[in-house]
C-alpha atoms as one frame of an Amber mdcrd trajectory, in Angstrom:
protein
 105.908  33.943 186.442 106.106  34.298 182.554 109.519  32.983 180.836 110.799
  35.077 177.975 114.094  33.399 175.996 116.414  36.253 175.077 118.224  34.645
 171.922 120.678  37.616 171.359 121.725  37.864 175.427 121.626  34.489 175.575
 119.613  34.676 178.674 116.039  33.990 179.789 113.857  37.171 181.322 111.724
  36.053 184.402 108.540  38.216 184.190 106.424  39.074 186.987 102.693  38.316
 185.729 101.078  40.215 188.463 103.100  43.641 188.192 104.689  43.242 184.553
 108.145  43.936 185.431 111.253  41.941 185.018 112.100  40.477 188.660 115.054
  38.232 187.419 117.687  37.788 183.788 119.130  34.356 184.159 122.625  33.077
 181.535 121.813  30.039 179.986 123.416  28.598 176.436 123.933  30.260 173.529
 120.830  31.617 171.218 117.952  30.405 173.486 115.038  29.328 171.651 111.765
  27.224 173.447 111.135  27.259 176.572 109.028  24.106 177.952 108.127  24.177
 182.134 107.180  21.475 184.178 104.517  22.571 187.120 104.936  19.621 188.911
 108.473  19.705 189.319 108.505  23.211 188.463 111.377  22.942 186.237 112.193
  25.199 183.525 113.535  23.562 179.956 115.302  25.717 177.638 116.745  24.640
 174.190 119.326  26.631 173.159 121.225  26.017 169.744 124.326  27.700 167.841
 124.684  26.697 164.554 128.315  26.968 162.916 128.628  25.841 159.793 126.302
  22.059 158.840 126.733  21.636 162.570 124.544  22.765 165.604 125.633  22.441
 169.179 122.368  22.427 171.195 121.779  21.926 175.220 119.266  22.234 177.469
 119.816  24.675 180.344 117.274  23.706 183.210 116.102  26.187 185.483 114.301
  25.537 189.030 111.978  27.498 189.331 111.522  28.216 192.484 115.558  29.668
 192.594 115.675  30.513 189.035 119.210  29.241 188.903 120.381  26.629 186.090
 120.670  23.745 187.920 121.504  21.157 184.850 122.553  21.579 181.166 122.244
  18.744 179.120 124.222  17.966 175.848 122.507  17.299 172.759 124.284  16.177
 169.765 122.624  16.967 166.575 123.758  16.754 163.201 122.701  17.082 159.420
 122.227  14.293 156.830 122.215  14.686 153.608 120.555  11.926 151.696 119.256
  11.715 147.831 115.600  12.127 147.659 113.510   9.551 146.071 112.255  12.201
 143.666 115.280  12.767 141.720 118.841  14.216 142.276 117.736  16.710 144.824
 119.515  16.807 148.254 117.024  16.134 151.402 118.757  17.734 154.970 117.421
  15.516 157.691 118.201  16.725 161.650 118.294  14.241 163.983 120.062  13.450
 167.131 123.585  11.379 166.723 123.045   7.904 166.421 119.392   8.108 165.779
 118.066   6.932 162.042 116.410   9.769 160.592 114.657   7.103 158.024 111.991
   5.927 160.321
């Protein structure tokens, strides 16, 4: 099976590799972007962000595969630093999750 994220439906297309058709659309969060899978577990990650305003809300929808049903989604807080560059008075955006030190 080939994944496809659908960022405008906000779903993910299930693909069948053998006859190239479309066996299965599947909701997940809002604009899905990447798509990682797991074969042992055989798990399906997908990010999926919406940006409004400085702000993005992301999650990860998880799929099994074998049901392709979301089973999980998972919470990510993100936000955007802004921080003065070393360079001068120009404005660096750093992304990183809450809590973690985008420094390092």
């Amino acid at each position: 099976m080939i994944y496809v994220a659908n960022s405008y439906s906000n779903t993910v297309s299930v693909i069948d590799s053998r006859t190239n058709t479309v066996v299965s659309n599947i909701t997940v969060g809002n604009s899905p972007d990447s798509i990682a899978i797991n074969p042992i577990s055989n798990r399906i990650f997908v990010v999926n962000g919406l940006a409004i305003g400085n702000e993005t809300k992301t999650t990860i929808s998880v799929i099994d595969g074998s049901t392709n049903k979301v089973v999980n989604v998972i919470p990510i807080e993100i936000q955007s630093i802004t921080s003065p560059s070393r360079a001068g008075n120009e404005q660096i955006r750093q992304v990183g999750k809450t809590g973690e030190n985008p420094e390092r």
